[in-house]
Each structure stands twice: as structure tokens, then as C-alpha cells.
C-alpha positions in Angstrom: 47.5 0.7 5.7 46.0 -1.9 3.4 42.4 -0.5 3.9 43.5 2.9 2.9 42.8 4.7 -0.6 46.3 5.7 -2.0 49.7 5.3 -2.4 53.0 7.1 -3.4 53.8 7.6 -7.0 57.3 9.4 -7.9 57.5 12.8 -6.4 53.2 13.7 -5.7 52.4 11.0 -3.4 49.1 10.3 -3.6 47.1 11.4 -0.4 46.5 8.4 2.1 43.0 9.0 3.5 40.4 6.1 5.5 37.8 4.8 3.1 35.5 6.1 5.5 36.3 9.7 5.6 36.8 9.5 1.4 32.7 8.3 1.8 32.0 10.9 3.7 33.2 13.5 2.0 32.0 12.9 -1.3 28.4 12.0 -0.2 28.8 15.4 1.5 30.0 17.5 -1.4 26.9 16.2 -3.0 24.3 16.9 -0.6 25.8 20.3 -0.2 25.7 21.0 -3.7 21.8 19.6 -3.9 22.6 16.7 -5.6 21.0 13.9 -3.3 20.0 13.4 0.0 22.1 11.9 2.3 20.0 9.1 3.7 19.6 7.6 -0.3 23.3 8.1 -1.2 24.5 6.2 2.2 23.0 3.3 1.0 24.4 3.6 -2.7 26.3 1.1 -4.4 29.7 2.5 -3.7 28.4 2.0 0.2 29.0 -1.8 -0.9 32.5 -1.4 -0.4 32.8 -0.4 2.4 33.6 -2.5 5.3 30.7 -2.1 8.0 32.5 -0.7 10.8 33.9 2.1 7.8 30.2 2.7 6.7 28.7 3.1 10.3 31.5 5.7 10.9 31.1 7.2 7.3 27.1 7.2 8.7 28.1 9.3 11.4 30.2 11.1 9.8 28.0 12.3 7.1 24.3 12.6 9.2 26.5 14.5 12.0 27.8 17.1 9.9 24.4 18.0 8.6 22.9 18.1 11.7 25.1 20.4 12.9 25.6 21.6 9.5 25.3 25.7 10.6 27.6 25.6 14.6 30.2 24.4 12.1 30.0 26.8 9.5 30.2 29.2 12.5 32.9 27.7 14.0 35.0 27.9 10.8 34.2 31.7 10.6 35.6 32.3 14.1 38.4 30.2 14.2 39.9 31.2 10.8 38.7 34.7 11.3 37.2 34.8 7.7 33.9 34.4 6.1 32.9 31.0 4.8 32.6 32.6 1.3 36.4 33.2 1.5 36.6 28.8 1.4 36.7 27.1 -1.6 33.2 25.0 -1.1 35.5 21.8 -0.9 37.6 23.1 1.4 34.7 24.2 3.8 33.3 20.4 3.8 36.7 19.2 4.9 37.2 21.8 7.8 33.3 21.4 8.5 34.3 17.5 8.9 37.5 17.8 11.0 35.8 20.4 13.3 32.6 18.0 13.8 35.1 15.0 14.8 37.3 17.5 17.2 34.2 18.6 18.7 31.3 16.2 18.9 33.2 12.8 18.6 35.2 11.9 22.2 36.7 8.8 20.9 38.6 10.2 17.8 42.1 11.8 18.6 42.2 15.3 17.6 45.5 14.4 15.9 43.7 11.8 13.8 40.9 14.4 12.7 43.7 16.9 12.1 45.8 14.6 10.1 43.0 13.0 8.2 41.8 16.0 7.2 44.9 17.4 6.1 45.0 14.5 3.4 41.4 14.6 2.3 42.1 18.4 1.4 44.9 16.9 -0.6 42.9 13.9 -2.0 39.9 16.8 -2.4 42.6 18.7 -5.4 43.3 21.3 -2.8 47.0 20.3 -2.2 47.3 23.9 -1.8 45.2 24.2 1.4 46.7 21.7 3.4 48.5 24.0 5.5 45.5 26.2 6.2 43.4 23.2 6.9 46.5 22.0 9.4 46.3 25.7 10.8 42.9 26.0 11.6 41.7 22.8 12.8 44.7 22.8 15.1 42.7 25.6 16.8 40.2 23.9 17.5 39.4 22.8 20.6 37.4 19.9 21.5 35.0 20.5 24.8 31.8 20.4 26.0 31.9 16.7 26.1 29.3 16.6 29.1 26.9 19.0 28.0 27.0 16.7 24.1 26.7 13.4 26.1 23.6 14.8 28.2 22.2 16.6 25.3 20.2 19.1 26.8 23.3 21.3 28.5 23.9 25.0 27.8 26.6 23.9 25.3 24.3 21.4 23.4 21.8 24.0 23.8 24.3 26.6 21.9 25.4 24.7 19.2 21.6 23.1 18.5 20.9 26.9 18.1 23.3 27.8 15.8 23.0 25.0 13.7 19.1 25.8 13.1 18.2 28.6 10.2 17.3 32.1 11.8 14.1 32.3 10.1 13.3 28.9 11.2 14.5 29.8 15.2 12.2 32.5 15.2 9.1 30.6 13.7 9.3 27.9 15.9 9.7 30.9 18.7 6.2 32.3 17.6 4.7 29.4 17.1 5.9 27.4 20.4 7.4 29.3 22.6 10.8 30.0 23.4 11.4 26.4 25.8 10.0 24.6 23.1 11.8 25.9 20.2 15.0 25.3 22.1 14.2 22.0 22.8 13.1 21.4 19.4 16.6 22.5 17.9 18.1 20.4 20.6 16.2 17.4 19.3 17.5 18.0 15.6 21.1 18.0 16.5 20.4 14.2 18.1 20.3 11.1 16.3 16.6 9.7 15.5 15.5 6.7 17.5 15.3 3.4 15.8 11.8 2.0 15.3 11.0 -1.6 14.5 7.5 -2.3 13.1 6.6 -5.9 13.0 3.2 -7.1 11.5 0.9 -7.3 14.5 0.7 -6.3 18.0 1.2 -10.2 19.3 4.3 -10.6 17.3 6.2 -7.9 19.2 7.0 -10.1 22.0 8.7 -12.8 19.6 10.5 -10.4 17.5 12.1 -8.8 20.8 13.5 -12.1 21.7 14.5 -12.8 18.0 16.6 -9.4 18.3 17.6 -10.0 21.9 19.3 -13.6 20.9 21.2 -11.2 18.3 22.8 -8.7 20.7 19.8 -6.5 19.8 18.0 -4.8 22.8 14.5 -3.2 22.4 11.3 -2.1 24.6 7.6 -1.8 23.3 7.2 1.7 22.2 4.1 4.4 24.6 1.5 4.9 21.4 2.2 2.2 18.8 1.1 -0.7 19.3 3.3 -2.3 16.1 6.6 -0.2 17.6 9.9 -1.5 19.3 12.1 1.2 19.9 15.7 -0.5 19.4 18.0 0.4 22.5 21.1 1.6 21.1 23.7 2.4 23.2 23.0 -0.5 25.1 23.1 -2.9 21.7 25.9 -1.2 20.5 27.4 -1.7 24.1 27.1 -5.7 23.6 28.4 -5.5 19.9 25.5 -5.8 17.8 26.2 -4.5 14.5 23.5 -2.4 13.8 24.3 0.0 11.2 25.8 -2.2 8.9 24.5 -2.4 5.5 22.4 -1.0 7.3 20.5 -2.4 10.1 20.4 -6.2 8.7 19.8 -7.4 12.3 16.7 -5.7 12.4 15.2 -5.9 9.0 14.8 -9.3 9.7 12.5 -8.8 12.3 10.0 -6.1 10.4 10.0 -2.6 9.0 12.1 0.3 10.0 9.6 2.6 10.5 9.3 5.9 13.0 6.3 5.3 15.3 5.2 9.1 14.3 4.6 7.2 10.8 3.1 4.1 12.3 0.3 6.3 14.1 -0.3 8.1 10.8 -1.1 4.4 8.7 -3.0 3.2 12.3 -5.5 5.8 11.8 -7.2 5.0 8.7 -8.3 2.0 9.9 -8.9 -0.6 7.0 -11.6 -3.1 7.2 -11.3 -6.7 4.9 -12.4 -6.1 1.1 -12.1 -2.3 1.2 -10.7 -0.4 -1.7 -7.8 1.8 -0.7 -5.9 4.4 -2.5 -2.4 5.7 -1.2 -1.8 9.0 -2.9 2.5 9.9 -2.7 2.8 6.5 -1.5 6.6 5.9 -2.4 8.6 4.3 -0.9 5.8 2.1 0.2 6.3 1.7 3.8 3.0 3.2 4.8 1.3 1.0 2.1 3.1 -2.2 3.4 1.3 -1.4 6.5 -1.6 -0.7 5.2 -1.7 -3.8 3.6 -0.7 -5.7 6.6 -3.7 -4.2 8.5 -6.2 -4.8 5.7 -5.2 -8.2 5.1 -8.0 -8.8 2.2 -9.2 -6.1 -0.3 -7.3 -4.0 -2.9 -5.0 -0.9 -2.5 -3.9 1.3 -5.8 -0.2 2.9 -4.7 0.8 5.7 -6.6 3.1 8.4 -6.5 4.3 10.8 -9.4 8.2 9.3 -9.9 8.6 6.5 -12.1 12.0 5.6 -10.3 10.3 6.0 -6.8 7.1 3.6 -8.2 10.0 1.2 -9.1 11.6 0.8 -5.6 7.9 0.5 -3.8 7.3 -2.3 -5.8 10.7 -3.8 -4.7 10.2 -3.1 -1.4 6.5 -4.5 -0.9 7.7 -7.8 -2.2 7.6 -10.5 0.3 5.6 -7.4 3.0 2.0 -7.1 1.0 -0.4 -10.6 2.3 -1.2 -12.7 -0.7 -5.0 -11.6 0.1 -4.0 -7.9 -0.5 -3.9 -7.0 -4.1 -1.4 -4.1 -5.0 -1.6 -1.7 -7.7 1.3 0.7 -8.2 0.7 3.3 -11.1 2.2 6.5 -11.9 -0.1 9.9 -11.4 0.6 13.5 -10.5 -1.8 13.8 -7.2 -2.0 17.2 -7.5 -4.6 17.1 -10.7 -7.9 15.4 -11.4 -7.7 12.1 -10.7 -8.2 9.5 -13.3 -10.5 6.7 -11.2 -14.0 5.9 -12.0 -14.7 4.4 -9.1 -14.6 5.7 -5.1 -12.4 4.4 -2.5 -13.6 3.5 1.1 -9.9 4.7 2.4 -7.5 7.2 1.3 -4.2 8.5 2.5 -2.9 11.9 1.2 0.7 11.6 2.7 1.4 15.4 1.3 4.9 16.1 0.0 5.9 19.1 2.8 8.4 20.8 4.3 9.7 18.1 6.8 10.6 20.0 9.6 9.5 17.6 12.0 12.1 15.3 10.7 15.1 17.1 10.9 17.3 14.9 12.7 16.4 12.4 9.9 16.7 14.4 6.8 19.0 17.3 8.5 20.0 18.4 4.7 16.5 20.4 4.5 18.0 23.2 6.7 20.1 23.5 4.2 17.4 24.0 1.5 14.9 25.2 2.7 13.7 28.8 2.9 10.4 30.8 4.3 9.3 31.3 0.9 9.2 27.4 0.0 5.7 27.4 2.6 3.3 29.5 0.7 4.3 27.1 -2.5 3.9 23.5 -0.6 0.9 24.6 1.1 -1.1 25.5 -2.7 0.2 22.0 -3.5 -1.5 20.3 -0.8 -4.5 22.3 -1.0 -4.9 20.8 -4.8 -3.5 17.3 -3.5 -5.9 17.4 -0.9 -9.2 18.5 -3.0 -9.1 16.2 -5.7 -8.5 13.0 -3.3 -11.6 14.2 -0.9 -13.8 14.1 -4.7 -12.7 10.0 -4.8 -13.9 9.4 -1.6 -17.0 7.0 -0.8 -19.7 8.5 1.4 -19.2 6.6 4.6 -15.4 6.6 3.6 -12.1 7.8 5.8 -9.3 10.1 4.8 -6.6 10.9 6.4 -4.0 13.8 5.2 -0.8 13.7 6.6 2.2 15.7 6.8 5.6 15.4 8.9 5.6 19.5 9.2 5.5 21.4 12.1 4.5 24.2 10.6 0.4 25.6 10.3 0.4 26.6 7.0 1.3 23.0 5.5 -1.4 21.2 8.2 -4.5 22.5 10.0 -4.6 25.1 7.4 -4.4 23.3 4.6 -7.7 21.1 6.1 -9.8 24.4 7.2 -9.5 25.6 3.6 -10.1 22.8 1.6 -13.1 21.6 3.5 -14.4 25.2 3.8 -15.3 25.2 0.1 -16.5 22.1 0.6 -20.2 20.7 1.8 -20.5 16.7 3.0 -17.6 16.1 5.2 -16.6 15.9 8.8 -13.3 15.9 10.8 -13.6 12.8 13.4 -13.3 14.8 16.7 -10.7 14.0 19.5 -13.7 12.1 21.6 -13.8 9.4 18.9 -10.2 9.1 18.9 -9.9 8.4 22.1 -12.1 5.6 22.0 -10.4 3.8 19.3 -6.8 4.7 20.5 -6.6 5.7 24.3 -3.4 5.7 24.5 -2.8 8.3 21.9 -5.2 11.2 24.3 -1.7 13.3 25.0 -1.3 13.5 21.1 -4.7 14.8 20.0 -5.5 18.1 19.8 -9.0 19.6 21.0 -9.5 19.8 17.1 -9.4 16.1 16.5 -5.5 16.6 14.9 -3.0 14.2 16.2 0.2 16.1 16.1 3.8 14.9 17.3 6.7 16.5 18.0 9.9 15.4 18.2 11.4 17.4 21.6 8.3 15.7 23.5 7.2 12.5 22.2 10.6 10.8 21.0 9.5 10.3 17.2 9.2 12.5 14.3 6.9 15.3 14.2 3.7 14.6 12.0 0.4 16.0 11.8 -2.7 13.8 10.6 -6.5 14.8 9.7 -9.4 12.3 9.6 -12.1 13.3 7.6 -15.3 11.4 6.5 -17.9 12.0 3.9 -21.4 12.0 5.1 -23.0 12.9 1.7 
């Protein structure tokens, strides 16, 4: 087992355990402890090492187990017939990632999870544990295999439930309706489609056939016009590699980028030579398009991270047109802005909850409570008020947030422009004429939302708002 970590030294052989599973585990322990996010830490250096078929596994590994973070805290509870508490927090990772490979994963022997996870306890200091580990994931028994494959059985269903927070359950419940908050929990226990955006509308069609020569399978997405949806299954089926390193294939041929995301950029609507500001712009993917669809004129990026200013530069290297001049600066968005001048376009991309993207970023079930709502939405409130004061007359805003929740969105806009005299929300009607296509996603209020459950992309919610005086 060349590709294994460990060997056998003297009496305490040291605990032979995949790379992949190691990965796992300790990107895990650090998520659960709040000490990253698993998306950022997939992609650190020590993901280098990693062979590409061990990192897509550690990927599913890691993103799996978050998603379905609370049916396998549950799971552990009845099985063992103890409370979680009872676990060392080490040990509850590794039961949490045998159960998830027993469980969710039909092409993983149950031996193999068993074993595996016997020796990560070990390799985890918890030599003394072993056994318990062995005893209770030897209870476990794998089924529901159907229902997981269809995603939308009573068993998928049940586990989707138990994995999303009570107080969460029953907001969505209010909020939506029963249906709908099921089949939102269902869509945050499934993997996130794959988006592709490439630079223009007319270079779709030759970016498909660049993938397709590369095993790569896509289709045009319904509301972006910029959006190939990458078929997975179907490339995975015809061995295209595409989660290694990750997604090389693909980054070729544009941006990863959810279309939810791509509508949000689409709506403000740059014209050549206008002055643009992108307020929480890191990591610069929004910008990049923004860029791309102003093609001449100037756009000042900032967000309040030094580290996250850092990588958008990085990444808009080689993306931003040589007409497109790109500032990236440093500022807290949420107090008076420094500019003396006024900007035609601006996008307040708010910092929020992200509950529409929980099958993305599955780790905020884990952190997030009721009480963080009141806070983020007196954040926006400022965020959003001091951007309207550096906007042109004749100029476009939008405000953006990938929340499902009121508080964070339309109430957020019907505050701040209720102490406010000179602007207008741009009604449904006129968004209709400039994107048809987009008439199921528009509210009567002019508000695009998305929703993950319905439209197959994260859910967002975008403003636009003009100044007329």
C-alpha cells in the first residue's frame, strides 16, 4: 500500500489509513471547529499532494458530510444509543465519516468504511476508540439507495430534514410552505450544478465543443445567456476528470460561476466608458464579468480583507479586457465612503446569511443561528445607504444577496429607500423587456429571486434601483 500514510514501527504500528480519508478528516476537524470553510481548504496546498482520483474522493468525502452534517449526528445518537456530547469531537468526525460512506456512497464496501475508519480513529490519537468505532459502525446499515439515487424519495426526503437546523425548518415552513421547504432541504443535501461562464453569448457554442473534444458534456443553461451547465454524470461516465485540481478541464473554457450569480452581474448592465464601483467584490468573479460586459471604462473593486483584495487581483489577471481599467483598494463598505466622485454603476453584493447556497457552502448550518439575521440585516442597511449616496443621477444599483431570507433582502431595500427621496426600483415590466427570459424569476415587485429547489442554481435575491434626482 505504497499510496497509504503509515507504517509499522516496533510494537505501536502506525495506523495505515488512504491519503484521501487522512484529507478528509482533517479539513473536517477544521471546519467543525470554525477554522475555515471547506470549499477554501479543499484547494489548499496540502490538496497538491494528493493524487486526483484521492482529492475528488476526499471532495466528496468532505462536502458530503457537511451536507448531511445533522442525519449523521442523528444517526450516531441512535445507533450508539448515546448523546453526541458523550464523543470525543474527533471521534464524532470519524463515525460521522464512516456512517456517510455506509449510507450515502453505493460503491464503497461497508467493510472498507468500517476498516478505514477504525484506523483513522487510531491515526486521529484515539487508539482507545477503535473498538467503539468498529462496534458502532458495524451497526450501520446501508439502505435507501433508491430513494438517495432519485433524490426526492421519502428516505432522501428524511435524511434532507434532519440534516437542516430546526429553526431553519420551520422558517423556511413560514416563509414557503411546507412542499417548498422540503424541497428546499432536499436541494441542500444534493451536490450543486456546475456552471461554466464563458465571455459572450456567441462563444458558448465553441466552448461546448472545446469541452466536448475533452470528455466534457454540457447544455446552454434556461436564463443565462453566458451559462453551460456541465453534465456530470454523463462526463464522469466517459472519464473526464473533472474534479481534479479542481476542474482544470473547464477552467479552460471560462469561469466557474453559478448562473444565480451570472444573472445578478447581467443586471447592471454596463455601458462603454462608465465608471463602476463593486462594493464586497472579492473574489472577483462578479467583477471579471463585469468587466467583460463593459469592455471600455473603469471599475474600482474593493472589499474589506487585505488577503481577499490579494487573490481578486490574482484571479482577474488574464479575465479583465485591456480596455477595462481595474482598481482594487481596501475599504470597510459599511462606513462613509471615501470617493469624490459618483459612479454610473454599483453593485452592493451584501455579505449575508447564504442560505440559498447551502449545498455549496453546507458548513453554515453549522454556524449559523436565528439571532445572526437581525445583525447582517443592520449591516446591509449601512452597506446599502452609503453606496446609494455615490450614485450618479441617471445611475443603476443593484443590491444583491444569496439569502433566502426577508429580513436580509426586500427588507433591507424598503427601509433604506424609505428614508430616502430620488430613487426608484426598476419594475418587473422593464425587466422583462431587457431579459424575457428571466419573467418566471421576477417578482411583481421588480425583485429577481432564485431558489435552488425550483430553478437549479443558487438562491439569490437582486434589487435595481436608479436615482432620478
Amino acid at each position: 500500500m505504497g499510496s497509504s500514510l503509515g507504517h509499522d514501527v516496533g510494537k505501536n504500528p502506525q495506523p495505515i489509513v488512504s491519503p484521501a480519508r487522512v484529507f478528509a478528516y482533517q479539513v473536517l476537524r477544521q471546519v467543525e471547529s470554525g477554522r475555515g470553510f471547506a470549499v477554501d481548504l479543499l484547494q489548499a496546498p496540502k490538496a497538491a499532494a494528493l493524487s486526483a482520483r484521492d482529492l475528488r474522493l476526499a471532495t466528496e468525502l468532505v462536502m458530503g458530510v457537511l451536507r448531511a452534517h445533522g442525519d449523521l449526528d442523528r444517526t450516531i445518537e441512535e445507533i450508539s444509543g448515546k448523546p453526541l456530547s458523550h464523543f470525543d469531537p474527533e471521534i464524532a468526525t470519524v463515525l460521522g465519516l464512516g456512517i456517510f460512506q455506509i449510507r450515502y456512497l453505493t460503491k464503497i464496501p461497508k467493510r472498507a468504511a468500517v476498516d478505514e475508519a477504525v484506523e483513522l480513529a487510531k491515526f486521529a490519537k484515539r487508539r482507545s476508540a477503535a473498538g467503539l468505532v468498529n462496534a458502532v459502525l458495524r451497526k450501520c446499515e446501508p439502505g435507501g439507495a433508491e430513494g438517495l439515487v432519485e433524490r426526492a424519495g421519502e428516505e432522501w426526503t428524511r435524511r434532507a430534514l434532519r440534516s437542516l437546523p430546526s429553526w431553519l425548518r420551520a422558517r423556511w415552513e413560514k416563509n414557503y410552505g411546507r412542499e417548498a421547504m422540503q424541497a428546499l432541504a432536499r436541494a441542500s443535501l444534493a451536490a450543486p450544478p456546475v456552471v461554466l461562464r464563458v465571455k459572450s453569448a456567441e462563444a458558448c457554442e465553441e466552448a461546448a465543443r472545446r469541452l466536448e473534444l475533452g470528455g466534457v458534456r454540457t447544455h446552454r443553461a434556461k436564463f443565462s445567456p453566458l451559462a453551460l451547465v456541465v453534465d456530470y454524470q454523463a462526463s464522469r461516465n466517459r472519464g473526464a476528470e473533472l474534479e481534479a485540481n479542481p476542474y482544470d478541464a473547464i477552467r479552460e473554457a471560462g469561469v466557474i460561476q453559478d448562473e444565480a450569480s451570472q444573472l445578478v452581474a447581467q443586471l447592471l448592465e454596463p455601458g462603454p466608458g462608465e465608471l463602476v464601483l463593486d462594493l464586497c467584490a472579492a473574489p472577483g468573479i462578479k467583477t471579471g464579468q463585469i468587466a467583460q460586459a463593459l469592455g471600455q471604462g473603469k471599475i474600482v473593486a474593493a472589499d474589506r480583507s487585505v488577503a481577499r483584495v490579494r487573490t481578486m487581483r490574482r484571479l482577474l489577471k488574464g479575465i479583465v479586457p485591456p480596455e477595462v481599467e481595474v482598481l482594487s483598494v481596501r475599504l470597510d463598505a459599511s462606513a462613509k465612503l471615501p470617493f469624490k466622485v459618483l459612479f454610473d454603476r454599483i453593485l452592493v453584493d451584501a455579505p449575508c446569511s447564504g442560505t440559498g447556497t447551502l449545498s455549496r457552502n453546507p458548513e453554515i448550518k453549522l454556524r449559523l443561528g436565528p439571532e445572526d439575521l437581525p445583525r447582517l440585516a443592520r449591516l446591509q442597511e449601512r452597506m446599502l445607504g452609503q453606496a446609494l449616496e455615490a450614485l450618479a443621477v441617471g445611475g443603476r444599483l443593484v443590491y444583491a444577496t444569496c439569502s433566502l431570507e426577508p429580513e436580509e433582502n426586500e427588507k433591507v431595500v424598503e427601509k433604506v429607500l424609505s428614508n430616502l427621496s430620488g430613487f426608484r426600483i426598476v419594475s418587473r415590466d422593464e425587466h422583462c423587456v431587457e431579459f424575457p427570459a428571466w419573467s418566471a424569476l421576477l417578482g411583481e415587485e421588480g425583485f429577481l429571486r432564485t431558489r435552488p429547489d425550483r430553478d437549479g442554481m443558487d438562491g439569490f435575491f437582486a434589487a435595481v434601483i436608479e436615482r432620478q434626482l
